[in-house]
N, C-alpha and C positions, 0 to 999 in steps of 0.2 A: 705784463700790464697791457700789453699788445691785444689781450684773448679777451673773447665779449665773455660776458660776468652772466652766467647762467643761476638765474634765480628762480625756485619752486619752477623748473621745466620750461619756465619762459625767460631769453635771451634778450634782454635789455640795453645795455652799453658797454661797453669796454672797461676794463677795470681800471684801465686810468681816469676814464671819463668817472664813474665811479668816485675814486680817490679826490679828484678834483672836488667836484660838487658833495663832497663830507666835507671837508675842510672847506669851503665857501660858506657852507652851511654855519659850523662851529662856529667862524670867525665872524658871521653876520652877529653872534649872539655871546660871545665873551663880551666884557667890559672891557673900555678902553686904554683903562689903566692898569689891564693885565698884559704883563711882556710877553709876546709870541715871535717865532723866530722861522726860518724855512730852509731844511737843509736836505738838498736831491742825495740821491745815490741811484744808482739803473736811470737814470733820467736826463735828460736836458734839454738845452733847446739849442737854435738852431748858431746862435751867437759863440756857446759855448763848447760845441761839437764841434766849430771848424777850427777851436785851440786845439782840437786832442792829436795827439801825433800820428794815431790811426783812423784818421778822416779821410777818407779819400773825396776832395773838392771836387773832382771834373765829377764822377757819379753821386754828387751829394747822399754819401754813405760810408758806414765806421766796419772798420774791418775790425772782429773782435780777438783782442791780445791780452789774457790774463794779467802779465803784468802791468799792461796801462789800464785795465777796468778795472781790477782789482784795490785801486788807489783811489778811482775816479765817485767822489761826492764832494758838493760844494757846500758851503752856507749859500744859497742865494740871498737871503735877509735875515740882518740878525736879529737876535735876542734884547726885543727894546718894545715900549709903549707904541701906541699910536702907529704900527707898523700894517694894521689890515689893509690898505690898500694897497701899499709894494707885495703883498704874498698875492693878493687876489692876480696883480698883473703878474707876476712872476709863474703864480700857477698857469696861466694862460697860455704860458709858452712853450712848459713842458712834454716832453716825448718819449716816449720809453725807448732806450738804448743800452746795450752793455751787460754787464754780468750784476750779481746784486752781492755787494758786499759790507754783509748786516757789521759783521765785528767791526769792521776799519770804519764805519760810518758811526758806529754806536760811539767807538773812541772818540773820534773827532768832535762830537756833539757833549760829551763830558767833560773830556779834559779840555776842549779847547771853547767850545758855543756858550759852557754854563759857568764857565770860571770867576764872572764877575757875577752872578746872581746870587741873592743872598736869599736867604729862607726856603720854600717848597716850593720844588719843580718837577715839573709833569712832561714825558717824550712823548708822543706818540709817536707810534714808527706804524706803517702801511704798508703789507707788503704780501705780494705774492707768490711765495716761496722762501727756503731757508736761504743760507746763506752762500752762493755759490760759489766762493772764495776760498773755501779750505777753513774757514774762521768758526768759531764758536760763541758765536754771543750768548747764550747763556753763561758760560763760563765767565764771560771777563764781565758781565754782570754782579754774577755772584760774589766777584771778587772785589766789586766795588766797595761794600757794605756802605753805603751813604743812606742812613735813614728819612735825609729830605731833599730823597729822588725816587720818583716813582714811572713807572715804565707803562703806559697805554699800549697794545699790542694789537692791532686792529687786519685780521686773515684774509685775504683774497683766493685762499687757498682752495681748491673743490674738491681735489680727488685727493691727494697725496700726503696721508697720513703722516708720515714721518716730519714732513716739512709741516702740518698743523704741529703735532709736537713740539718741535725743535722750536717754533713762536711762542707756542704758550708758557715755552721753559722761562722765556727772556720776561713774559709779565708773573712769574712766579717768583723767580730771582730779585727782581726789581718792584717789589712787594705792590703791584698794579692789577690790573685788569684785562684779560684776553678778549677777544670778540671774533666774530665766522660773519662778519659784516655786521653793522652795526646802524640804530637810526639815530642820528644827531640828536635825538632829545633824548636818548638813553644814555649816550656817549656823554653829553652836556654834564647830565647829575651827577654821572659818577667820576667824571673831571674833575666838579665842585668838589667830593667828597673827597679823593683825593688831595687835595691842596690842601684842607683843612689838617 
């Protein structure tokens, strides 16, 4: 999420920066009284990097260890109304760190972020590559079978075939929607569509 986002041959922002300003976007224009929730993985900030056991303070810097990144997503906000302003500042803070690990973050976001939500719910997941964790989220997708869940899968991916793959399986599974970048007002529809 580090690497600038090469778009039609001209280099624009970072693909977090990116990420950021989608999801600023969406959540200017969801209603209020839909739940939205914000859960990192590859990401944090600066409050929550100097928990990780592989932080090194004096060089403010993560020294990267499979098994502590492989674990490492939080909810920053949960799953509740009237929450766009905690995600808008919580996005503010974020920074790309660590390894990306789609399964352990996908679990965490089902069995534990959507446990109390009742009717259709919608993930979107962001991401820059597959899962570097040894994990399969397609798989534990497919294994879900929850027909009022559906999975937005939105690609930062440019070159690496296999890893566009391995995303579009997780919006295939998760009977949703793929995307290779996406513009908020196309994302928006088929959000709505989705939930219905």
């Amino acid at each position: 999420m580090k690497e600038k986002l090469n778009s039609a041959g001209q280099i624009k922002q970072t693909k977090i920066e990116f990420a950021k300003a989608l999801i600023s976007s969406i959540l200017s224009r969801i209603p209020s009284d839909v739940k939205c929730g914000l859960r990192e993985y590859g990401l944090t900030t600066s409050t929550e990097m100097a928990k990780r056991p592989n932080y090194d303070g004096l060089n403010d810097r993560m020294y990267f260890n499979p098994l502590v990144d492989c674990r490492m997503t939080a909810l920053l906000v949960p799953v509740v109304t009237k929450s766009r302003k905690e995600i808008s500042g919580a996005l503010q803070y974020l920074k790309p760190v660590g390894m990306s690990p789609l399964e352990f973050t996908l679990r965490k976001a089902c069995e534990e972020d959507l446990t109390d939500i009742a009717g259709r719910s919608v993930i979107m997941l962001i991401s820059d590559g597959a899962d570097t964790c040894g994990g399969d989220p397609a798989r534990f997708i497919k294994s879900l079978n929850n027909p009022n869940l559906s999975f937005v899968v939105i690609s930062l991916v440019e070159r690496d075939r296999s890893a566009r793959k391995a995303l579009s399986s997780i919006a295939q599974y998760g009977r949703g929607k793929y995307y290779d970048g996406v513009s908020p007002d196309t994302l928006l529809e088929d959000l709505k569509a989705l939930q219905k």
